[in-house]
C-alpha positions as CSV (number, residue, x, y, z in Angstrom):
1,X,-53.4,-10.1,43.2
2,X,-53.5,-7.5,46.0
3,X,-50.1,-6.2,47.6
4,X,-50.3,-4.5,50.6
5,X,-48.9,-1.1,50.7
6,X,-47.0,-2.3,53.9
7,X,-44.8,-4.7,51.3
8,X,-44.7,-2.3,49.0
9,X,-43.2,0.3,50.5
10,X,-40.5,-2.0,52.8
11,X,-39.6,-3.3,49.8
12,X,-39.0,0.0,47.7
13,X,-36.6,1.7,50.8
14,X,-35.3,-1.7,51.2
15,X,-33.9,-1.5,47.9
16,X,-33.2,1.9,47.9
17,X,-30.9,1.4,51.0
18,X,-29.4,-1.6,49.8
19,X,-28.3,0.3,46.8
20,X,-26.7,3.3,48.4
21,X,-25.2,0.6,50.6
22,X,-23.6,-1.3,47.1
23,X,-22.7,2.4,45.6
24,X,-20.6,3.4,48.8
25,X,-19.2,0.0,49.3
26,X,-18.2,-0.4,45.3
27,X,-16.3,3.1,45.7
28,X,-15.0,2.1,49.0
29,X,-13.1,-1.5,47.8
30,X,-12.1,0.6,44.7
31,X,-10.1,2.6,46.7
32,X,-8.5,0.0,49.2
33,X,-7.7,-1.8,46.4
34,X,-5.1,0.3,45.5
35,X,-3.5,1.0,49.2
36,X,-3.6,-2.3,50.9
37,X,-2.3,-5.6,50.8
38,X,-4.6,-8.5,49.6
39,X,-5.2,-9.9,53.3
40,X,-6.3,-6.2,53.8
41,X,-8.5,-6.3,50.8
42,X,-10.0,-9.9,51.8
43,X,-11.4,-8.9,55.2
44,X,-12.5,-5.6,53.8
45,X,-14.7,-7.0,51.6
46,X,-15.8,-9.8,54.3
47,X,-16.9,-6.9,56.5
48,X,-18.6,-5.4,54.2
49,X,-20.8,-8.3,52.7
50,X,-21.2,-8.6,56.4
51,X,-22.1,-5.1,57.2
52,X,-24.9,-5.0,54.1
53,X,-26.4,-7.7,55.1
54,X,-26.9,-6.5,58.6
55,X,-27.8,-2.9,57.0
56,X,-30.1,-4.4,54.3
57,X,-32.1,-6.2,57.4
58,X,-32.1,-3.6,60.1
59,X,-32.9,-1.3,56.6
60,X,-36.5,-4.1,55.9
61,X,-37.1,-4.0,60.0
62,X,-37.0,0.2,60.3
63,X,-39.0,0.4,57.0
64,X,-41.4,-1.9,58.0
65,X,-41.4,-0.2,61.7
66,X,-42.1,3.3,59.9
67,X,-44.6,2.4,57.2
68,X,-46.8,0.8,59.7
69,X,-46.7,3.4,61.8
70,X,-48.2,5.1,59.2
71,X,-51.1,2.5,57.9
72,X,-52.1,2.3,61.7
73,X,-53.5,5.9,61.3
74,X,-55.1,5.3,57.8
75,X,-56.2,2.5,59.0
76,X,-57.6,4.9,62.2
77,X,-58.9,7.3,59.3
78,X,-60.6,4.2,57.2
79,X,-62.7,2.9,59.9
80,X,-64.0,6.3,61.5
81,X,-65.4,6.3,57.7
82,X,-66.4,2.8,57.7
83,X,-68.2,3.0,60.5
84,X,-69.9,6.6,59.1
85,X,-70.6,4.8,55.9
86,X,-72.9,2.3,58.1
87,X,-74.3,4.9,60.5
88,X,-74.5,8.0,58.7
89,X,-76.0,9.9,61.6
90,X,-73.1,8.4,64.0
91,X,-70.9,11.4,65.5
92,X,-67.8,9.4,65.2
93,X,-64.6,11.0,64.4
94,X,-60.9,10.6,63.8
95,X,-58.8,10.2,66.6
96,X,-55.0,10.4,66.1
97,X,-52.6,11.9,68.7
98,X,-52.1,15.5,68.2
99,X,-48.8,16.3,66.5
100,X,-46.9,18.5,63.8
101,X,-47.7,16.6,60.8
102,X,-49.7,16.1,57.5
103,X,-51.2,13.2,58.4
104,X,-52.5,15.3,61.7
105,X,-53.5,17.8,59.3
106,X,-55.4,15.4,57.1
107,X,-57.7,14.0,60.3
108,X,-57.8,17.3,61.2
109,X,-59.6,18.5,57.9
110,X,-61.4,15.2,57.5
111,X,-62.8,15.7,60.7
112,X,-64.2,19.6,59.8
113,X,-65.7,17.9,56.3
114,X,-67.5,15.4,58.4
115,X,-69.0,18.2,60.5
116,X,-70.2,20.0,57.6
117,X,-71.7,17.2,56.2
118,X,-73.7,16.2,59.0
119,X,-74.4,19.6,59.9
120,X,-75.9,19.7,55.9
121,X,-77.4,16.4,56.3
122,X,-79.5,17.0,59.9
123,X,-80.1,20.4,57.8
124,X,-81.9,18.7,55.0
125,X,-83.6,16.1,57.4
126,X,-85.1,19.0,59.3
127,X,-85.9,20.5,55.9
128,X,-87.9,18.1,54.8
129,X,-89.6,16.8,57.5
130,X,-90.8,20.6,58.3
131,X,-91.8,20.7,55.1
132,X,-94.2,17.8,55.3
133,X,-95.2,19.1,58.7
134,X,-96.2,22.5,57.0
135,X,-97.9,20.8,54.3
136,X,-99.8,18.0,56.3
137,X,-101.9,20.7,57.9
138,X,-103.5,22.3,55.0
139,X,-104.1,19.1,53.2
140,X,-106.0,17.9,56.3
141,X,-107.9,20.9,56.8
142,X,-109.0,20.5,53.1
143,X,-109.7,16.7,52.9
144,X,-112.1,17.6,56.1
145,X,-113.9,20.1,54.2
146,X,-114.3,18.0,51.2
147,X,-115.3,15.3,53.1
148,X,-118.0,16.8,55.0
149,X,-119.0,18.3,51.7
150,X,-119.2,15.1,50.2
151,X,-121.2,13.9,52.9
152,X,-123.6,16.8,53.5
153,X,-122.2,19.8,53.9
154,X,-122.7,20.6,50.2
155,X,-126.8,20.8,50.7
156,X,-126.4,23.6,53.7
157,X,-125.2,26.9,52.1
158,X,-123.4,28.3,55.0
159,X,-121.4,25.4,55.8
160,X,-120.9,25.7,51.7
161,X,-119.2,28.9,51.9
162,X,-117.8,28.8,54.9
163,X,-115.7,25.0,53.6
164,X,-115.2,26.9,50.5
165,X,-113.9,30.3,52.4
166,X,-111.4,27.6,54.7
167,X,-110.1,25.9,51.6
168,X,-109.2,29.0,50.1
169,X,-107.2,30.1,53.0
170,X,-105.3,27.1,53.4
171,X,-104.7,26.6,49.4
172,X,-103.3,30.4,49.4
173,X,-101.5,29.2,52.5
174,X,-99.5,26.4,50.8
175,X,-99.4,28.9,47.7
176,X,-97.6,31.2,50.3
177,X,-95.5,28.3,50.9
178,X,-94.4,26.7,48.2
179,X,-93.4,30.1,46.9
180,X,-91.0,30.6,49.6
181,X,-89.3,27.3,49.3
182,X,-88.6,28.1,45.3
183,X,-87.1,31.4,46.6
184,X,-84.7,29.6,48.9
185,X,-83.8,26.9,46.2
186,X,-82.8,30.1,44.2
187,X,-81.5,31.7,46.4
188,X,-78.7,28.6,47.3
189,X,-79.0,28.7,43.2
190,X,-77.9,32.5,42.4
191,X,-77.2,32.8,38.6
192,X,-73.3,34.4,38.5
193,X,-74.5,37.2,36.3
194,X,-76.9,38.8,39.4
195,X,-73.2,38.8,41.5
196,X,-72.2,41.7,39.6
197,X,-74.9,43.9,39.2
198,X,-75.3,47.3,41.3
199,X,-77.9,49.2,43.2
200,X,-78.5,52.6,43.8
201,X,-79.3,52.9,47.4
202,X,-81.3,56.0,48.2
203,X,-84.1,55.4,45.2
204,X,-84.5,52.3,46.4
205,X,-84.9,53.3,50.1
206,X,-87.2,55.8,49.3
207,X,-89.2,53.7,47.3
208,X,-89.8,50.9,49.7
209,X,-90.2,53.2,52.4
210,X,-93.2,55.1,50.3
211,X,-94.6,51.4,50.1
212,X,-95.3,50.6,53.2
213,X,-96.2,53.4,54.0
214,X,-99.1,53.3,51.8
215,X,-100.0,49.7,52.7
216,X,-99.5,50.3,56.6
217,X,-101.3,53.7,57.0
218,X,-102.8,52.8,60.4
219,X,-98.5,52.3,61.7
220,X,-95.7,55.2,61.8
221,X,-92.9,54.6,60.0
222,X,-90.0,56.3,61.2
223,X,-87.2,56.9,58.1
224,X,-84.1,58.2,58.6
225,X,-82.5,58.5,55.7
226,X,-78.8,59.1,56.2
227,X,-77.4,57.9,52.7
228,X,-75.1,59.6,50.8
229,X,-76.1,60.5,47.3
230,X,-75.0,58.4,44.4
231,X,-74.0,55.4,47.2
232,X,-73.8,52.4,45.3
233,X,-74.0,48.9,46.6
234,X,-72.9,45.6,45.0
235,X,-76.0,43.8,44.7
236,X,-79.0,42.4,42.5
237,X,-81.5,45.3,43.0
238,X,-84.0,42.8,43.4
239,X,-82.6,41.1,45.9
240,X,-82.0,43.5,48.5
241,X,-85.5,45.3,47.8
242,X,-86.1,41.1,48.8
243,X,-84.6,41.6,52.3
244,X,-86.2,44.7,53.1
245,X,-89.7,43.7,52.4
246,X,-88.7,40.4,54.5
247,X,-87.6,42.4,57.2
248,X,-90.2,45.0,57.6
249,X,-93.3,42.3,57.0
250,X,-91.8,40.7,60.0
251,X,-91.8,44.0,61.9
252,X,-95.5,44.8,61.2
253,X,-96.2,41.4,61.7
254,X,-94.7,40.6,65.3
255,X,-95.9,45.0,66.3
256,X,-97.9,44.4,69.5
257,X,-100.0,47.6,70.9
258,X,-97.6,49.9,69.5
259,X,-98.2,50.3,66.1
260,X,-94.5,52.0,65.1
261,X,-91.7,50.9,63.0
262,X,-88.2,52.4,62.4
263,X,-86.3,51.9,59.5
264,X,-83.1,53.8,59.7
265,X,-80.2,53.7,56.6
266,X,-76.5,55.6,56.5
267,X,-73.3,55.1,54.6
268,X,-70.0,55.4,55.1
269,X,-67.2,55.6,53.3
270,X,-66.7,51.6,53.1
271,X,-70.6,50.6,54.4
272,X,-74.1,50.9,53.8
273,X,-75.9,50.1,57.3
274,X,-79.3,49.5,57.5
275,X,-81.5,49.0,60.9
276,X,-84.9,47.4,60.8
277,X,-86.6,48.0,64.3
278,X,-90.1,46.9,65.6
279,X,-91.2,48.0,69.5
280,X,-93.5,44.2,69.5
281,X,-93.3,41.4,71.2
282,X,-89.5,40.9,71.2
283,X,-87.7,37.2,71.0
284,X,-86.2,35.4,74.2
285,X,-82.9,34.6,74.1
286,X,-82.9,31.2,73.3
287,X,-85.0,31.8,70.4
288,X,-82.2,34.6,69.2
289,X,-79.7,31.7,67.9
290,X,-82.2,30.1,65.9
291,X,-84.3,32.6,63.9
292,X,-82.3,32.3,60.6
293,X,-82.8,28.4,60.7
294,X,-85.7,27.3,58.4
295,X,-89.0,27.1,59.0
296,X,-88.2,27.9,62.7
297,X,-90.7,30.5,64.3
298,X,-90.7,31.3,68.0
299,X,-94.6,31.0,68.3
300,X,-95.4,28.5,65.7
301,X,-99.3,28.9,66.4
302,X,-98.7,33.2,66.8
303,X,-96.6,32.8,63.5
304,X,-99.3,31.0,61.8
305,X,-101.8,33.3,62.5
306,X,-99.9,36.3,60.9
307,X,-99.0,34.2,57.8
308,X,-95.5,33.0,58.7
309,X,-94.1,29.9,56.9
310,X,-90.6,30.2,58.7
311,X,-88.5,30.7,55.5
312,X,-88.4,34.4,55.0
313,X,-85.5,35.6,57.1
314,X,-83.1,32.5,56.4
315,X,-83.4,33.6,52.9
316,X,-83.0,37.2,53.8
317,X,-79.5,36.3,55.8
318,X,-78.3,33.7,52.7
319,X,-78.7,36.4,50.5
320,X,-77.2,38.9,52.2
321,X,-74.1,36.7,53.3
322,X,-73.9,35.5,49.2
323,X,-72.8,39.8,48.9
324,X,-70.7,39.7,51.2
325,X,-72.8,41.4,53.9
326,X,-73.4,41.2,57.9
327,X,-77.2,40.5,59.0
328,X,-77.6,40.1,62.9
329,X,-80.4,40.9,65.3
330,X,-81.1,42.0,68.8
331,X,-84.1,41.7,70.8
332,X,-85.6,42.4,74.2
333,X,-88.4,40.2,75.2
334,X,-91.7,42.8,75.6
335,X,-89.8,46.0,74.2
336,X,-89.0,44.9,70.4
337,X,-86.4,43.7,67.6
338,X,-84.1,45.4,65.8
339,X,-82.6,43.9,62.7
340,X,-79.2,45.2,61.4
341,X,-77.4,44.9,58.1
342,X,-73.8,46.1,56.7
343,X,-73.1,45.7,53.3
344,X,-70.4,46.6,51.3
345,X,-69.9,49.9,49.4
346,X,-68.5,50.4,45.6
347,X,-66.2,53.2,45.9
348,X,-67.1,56.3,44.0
349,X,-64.7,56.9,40.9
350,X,-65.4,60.2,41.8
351,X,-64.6,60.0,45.1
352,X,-61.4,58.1,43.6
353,X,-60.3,60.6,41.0
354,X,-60.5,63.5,43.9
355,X,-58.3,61.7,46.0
356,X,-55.7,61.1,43.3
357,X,-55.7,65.3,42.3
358,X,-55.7,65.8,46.2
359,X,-52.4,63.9,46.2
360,X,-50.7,65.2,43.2
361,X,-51.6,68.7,44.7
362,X,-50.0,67.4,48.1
363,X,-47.1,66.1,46.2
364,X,-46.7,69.5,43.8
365,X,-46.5,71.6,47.2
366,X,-44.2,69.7,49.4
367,X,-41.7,70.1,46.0
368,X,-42.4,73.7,46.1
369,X,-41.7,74.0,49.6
370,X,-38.6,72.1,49.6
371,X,-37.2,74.1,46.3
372,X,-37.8,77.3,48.7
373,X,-36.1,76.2,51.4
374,X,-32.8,75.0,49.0
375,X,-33.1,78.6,47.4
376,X,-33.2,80.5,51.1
377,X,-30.1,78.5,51.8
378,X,-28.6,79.5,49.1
């Protein structure tokens, strides 16, 4: 059988105040027993059967008072998820009066989890209904050409090639595609051992930049290599050679008239910061917010056109925030992007070990110094 928690917990203070009531009373008639008369004692102890009862009771009515008090908000709490449990999409949430406790605390945190999870939730909707937006098209364009194959097409030899030539396209197309998703499934799946491997920064730099400079002869490529030899950088080689290549296909990809692209990189002594700038078409405002979302393109047909799928720079900024890095973006409609990254620096050991003798030579002089001074007083 079920007992409310209400009962349960009158009952337990009940009890417990009943028996500190009996403890102080038994020491209390022990020790008018030996001072007063028996009249005394007799309407003592009257008073104080009297007096527990009326503590006992106003003891069952305050505990009751205060553990409901308390349900009412649980109860609150169960509903709000009652009613999400029923309407998962609903954007219902826990309203209790604001005040300095933990059950305040607990709405409060509730509340945040239940953002989170719808945020996740509309995420994953969005997901996959882009996804079979993305793939609808291609299949479509490739039942058409079969089907007019089927039909005819297949005794003309131009409209042959040409359904053969479009099917390619759009099967390399979904290829492109279905590659990118795998890389973002990995990339929310990172194995622990690629979190502590290292990089070298300038090799990579300067491999990268020789890259596309070879494949993009027809741009300039501006490098301005400001890295500090033997700068190291937490991070999967791999990977970050994966967000550079994201980010500089973009930049030749959205380059208008002016065929230039800067790629700039420095370190510090706590930073490697990396700039990725196109002088293209630029992205409004609006758009600026939503880049790193998936699949989102701010000319879907433009995007298309140039090979876009929409997944490239949200798994650029997921892997740079998984080290620990920055990735943020600036634009001006008609003048061009620019696409900046921090990440995090391993300190040098040498750079460590010099510090330490610089000290100890520090701390050797000031001793000499202050032994001369004792001796010139002397």
């Amino acid at each position: 059988m079920r007992i409310s928690i209400r009962f349960k917990w009158t009952a337990m203070i009940s009890i417990v105040i009943l028996a500190a009531y009996i403890v102080v009373a038994t020491l209390a008639m022990h020790t008018v027993d030996k001072v007063a008369t028996p009249e005394v004692i007799h309407v003592f102890n009257t008073r104080l059967i009297i007096g527990g009862i009326i503590v006992f009771l106003v003891g069952v009515a305050v505990s009751f008072f205060a553990v409901t008090q308390v349900l009412n908000n649980i109860k609150v709490i169960n509903k709000t998820i009652d009613a999400l449990n029923k309407k998962p999409d609903s954007d219902s949430r826990i309203k209790i009066r604001k005040r300095n406790d933990e059950i305040y605390d607990l709405t409060v945190n509730i509340n945040k989890m239940l953002d989170r999870m719808q945020a996740y939730t509309n995420q994953q909707k969005e997901f996959v209904e882009d996804v079979s937006h993305e793939l609808r098209t291609p299949v479509a364009v490739l039942e058409g050409h079969l089907s007019m194959l089927q039909r005819w097409g297949k005794d003309d030899p131009e409209v042959l090639n040409d359904s053969i030539n479009s099917s390619l396209q759009e099967l390399k197309r979904m290829q492109s595609l279905i590659q990118e998703m795998l890389d973002l499934t990995r990339v929310e799946q990172i194995d622990s051992d690629y979190l502590d491997q290292t990089t070298e920064v300038k090799p990579l730099f300067t491999q990268v930049y020789n890259d596309f400079k070879m494949l993009h002869s027809d741009f300039v490529i501006n490098f301005d290599d400001d890295i500090r030899d033997g700068s190291v950088v937490k991070i999967y080689r791999n990977h970050l050679e994966q967000v550079l290549v994201i980010l500089l296909d973009n930049a030749f990809k959205y380059s208008a008239d002016r065929k230039e692209i800067s790629l700039s990189a420095s370190t510090n002594s706590e930073v490697l910061e990396i700039a990725v700038q196109d002088y293209g078409l630029g992205i409004a405002k609006n758009d600026v917010k939503r880049i790193f979302n998936r699949f989102y393109r701010v000319d879907k047909a433009r995007s298309r056109k140039r090979g876009g799928n929409g997944l490239g720079l949200s798994i650029a900024k997921r892997l740079i925030e998984i080290y620990h890095g920055t990735l943020e973006v600036e634009s001006v409609v008609g003048s061009g992007t620019v696409f900046r990254i921090e990440l995090p620096l391993l300190q040098d050991q040498n750079d460590e070990n010099d510090s330490e003798e610089k000290a100890k030579s520090r701390s050797k002089k000031k001793r000499i110094e202050a032994k001369q001074k004792d001796d010139s007083k002397s």
